[in-house]
C-alpha positions, 0 to 999 in steps of 0.5 A: 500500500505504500506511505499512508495517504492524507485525504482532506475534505472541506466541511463549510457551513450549509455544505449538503452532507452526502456530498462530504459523507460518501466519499469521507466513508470511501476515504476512511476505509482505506487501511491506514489512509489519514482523512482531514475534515477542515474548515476556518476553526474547529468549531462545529459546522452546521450542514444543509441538513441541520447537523453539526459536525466538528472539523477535525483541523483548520486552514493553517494547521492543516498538513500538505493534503494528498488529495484536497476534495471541496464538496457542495452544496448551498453554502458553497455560494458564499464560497465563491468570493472567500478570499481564505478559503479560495487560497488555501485551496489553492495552496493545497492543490499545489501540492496535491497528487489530485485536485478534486470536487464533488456536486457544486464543489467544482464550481469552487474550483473553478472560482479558485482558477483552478479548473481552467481548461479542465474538464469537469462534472457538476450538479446537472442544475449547475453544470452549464456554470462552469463554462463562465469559469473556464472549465469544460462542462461534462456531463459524466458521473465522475470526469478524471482530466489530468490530476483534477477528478470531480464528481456529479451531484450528491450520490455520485460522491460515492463513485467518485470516491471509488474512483480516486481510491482506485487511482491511488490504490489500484482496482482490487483496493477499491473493489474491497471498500465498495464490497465493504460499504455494500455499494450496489445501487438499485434505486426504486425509481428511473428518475436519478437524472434528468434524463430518465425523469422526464421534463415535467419532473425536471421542470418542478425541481428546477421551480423548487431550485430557482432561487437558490440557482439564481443566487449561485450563477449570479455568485458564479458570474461575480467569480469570473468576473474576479478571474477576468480581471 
């Protein structure tokens, strides 16, 4: 297996918990892999989900990441102007062997200027955004260019995990945490994309969202401003 790998995970306020928690679980069944939840403080975050949780350490005590991941989420609006938390990506992507996201995460990357040329996978509601920032929108599940690896949204963090671990580890290490963590998706419904759910379904979700999509393209359309200049 080699030197234990350090995996890091950003853990915001408002951040959707799935898009942390699948990989995080992926992550931490590696034998010996070290895994870092951080954030500002080690106060405890509160996600969209109304849990809290504690990260485990903060921006400047934070060791050089092997793999930093940004999930998503509705605090991932606020952010896309955060000077601090945009540099510290930056700072450990530069040492990072992989850039990483999941769900809306991508759009931090992208806001950080690091996903420039790249291709990348997003939310299906947001994915089209990350051509604002200079990224090349793909609508994939998982999407590997170079060493930048992002996941689609929410539940695809889980396939995304898979994947790093695969790259990191090998096929058969992988294969031994998704036998171990029972992943065999059989949803009940057709409808986990837009796709297979219909336009009268895609149509009522993207009612549902319309707010929080208008507040995160116009935060998006501040960030390439930011970036052009």
């Amino acid at each position: 297996m080699g030197e234990p790998l350090r995996f890091g995970l950003l853990l915001f306020p408002d951040l959707m918990l799935l898009d942390l928690a699948g990989p995080a679980e992926v992550f931490g069944a590696v034998p010996g892999a070290e895994l870092h939840l951080i954030w500002k403080s080690c106060a405890p975050v509160t996600s969209n989900a109304g849990w809290s949780m504690g990260p485990t350490t903060t921006f400047a005590d934070c060791p050089q990441l092997d793999v930093i991941c940004v999930p998503g989420g509705r605090g991932q609006i606020a952010l896309m102007d955060d000077d601090e938390t945009l540099d510290f990506v930056r700072q450990q992507s530069a040492g990072a062997r992989f850039t990483t996201s999941v769900c809306t995460g991508s759009l931090v990357l992208a806001a950080a200027g690091l996903l420039r040329g790249y291709r990348a996978a997003c939310h299906w509601m947001s994915r089209d955004q990350l051509a604002l920032l200079g990224a090349i929108p793909v609508a994939d599940r998982v999407v590997r260019d170079r060493d930048r690896i992002t996941g689609g949204g929410v539940t695809a963090g889980i396939d995304f995990g898979l994947t790093v671990v695969a790259e990191l580890y090998g096929p058969e290490t992988a294969k031994l945490v998704q036998l171990g963590i029972e992943y065999d998706p059989a949803p009940p419904f057709a409808a986990g994309s837009p796709n297979r759910a219909g336009p009268e379904l895609v149509a009522q979700a993207e009612r549902q969202a319309r707010t929080r999509q208008e507040q995160r393209r116009a935060a998006t359309e501040a960030a390439a401003r930011r970036l052009e200049g």
